[in-house]
C-alpha positions in Angstrom: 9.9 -56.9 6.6 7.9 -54.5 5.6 5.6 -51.7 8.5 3.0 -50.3 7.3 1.8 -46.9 6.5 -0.6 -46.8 10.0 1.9 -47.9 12.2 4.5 -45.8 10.7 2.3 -42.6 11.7 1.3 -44.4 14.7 4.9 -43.9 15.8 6.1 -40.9 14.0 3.0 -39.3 16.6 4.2 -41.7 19.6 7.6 -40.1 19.4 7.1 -36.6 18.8 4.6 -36.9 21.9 7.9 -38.0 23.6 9.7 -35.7 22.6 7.3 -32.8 23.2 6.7 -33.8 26.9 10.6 -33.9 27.2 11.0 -30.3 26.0 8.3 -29.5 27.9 9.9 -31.2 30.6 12.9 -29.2 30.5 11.3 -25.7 30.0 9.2 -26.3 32.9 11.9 -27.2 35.1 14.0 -24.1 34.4 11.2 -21.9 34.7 10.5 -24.0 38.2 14.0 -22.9 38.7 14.1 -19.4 37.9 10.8 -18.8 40.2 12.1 -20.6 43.0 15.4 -18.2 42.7 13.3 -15.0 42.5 11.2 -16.5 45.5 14.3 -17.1 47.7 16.1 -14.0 46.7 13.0 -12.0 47.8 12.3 -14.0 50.8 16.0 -13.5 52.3 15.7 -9.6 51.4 12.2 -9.3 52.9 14.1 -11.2 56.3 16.9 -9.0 56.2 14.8 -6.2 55.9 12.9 -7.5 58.9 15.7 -8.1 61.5 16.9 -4.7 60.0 13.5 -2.9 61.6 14.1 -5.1 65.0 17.6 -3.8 65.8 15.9 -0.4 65.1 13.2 -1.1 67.3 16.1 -2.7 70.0 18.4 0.6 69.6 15.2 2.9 70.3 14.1 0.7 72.8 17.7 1.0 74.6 17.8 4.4 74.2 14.5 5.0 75.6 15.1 3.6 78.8 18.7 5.1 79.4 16.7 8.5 79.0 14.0 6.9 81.5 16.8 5.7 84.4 19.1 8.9 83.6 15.9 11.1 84.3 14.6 9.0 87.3 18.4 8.9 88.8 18.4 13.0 88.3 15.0 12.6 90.0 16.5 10.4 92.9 19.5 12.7 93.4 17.6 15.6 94.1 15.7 14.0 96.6 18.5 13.1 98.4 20.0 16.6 98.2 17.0 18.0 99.0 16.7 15.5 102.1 20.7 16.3 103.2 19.9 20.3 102.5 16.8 19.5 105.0 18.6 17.8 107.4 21.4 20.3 107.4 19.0 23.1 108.0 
C-alpha cells in the first residue's frame, strides 16, 4: 500500500498544526500562570497595604477622641470646682 506524495504532505502539515497549537498550548498556559501569580501577589499587597492605612486611620481616630473626652472632662471638672468654690464662697 502505497500513500501518495499529496496526502503525505497533507499530513506532514496536519500534524505539525497539532503540534504547533499544543506548544502553543502550553506556552500560553504558563504565561496565563505567571500573570495570574503576579496579579495575586500584587492584589494581596495592595490589600495589605489597605487595611494597613485603616488601622492607621482607627489608632488616630482613637487617639483623637481620648484628647477630645480628656479635654472636655478637664473642662467639666472645672466647672464643678468652680461651682463648689462658688458655693463655698
Amino acid at each position: 500500500m502505497k500513500i501518495s506524495f499529496r496526502i503525505k504532505i497533507i499530513l506532514l502539515c496536519v500534524s505539525l498544526l497539532i503540534i504547533l497549537s499544543v506548544i502553543f498550548m502550553f506556552m500560553t498556559q504558563l504565561q496565563v500562570k505567571h500573570v495570574m501569580l503576579g496579579t495575586t501577589r500584587n492584589s494581596a499587597r495592595d490589600i495589605l497595604h489597605l487595611v494597613k492605612l485603616d488601622v492607621e486611620n482607627q489608632y488616630h481616630s482613637l487617639q483623637y477622641h481620648r484628647e477630645y473626652a480628656l479635654s472636655r472632662y478637664k473642662i467639666q471638672l472645672l466647672n464643678v470646682m468652680s461651682l463648689a468654690l462658688s458655693h463655698l464662697d
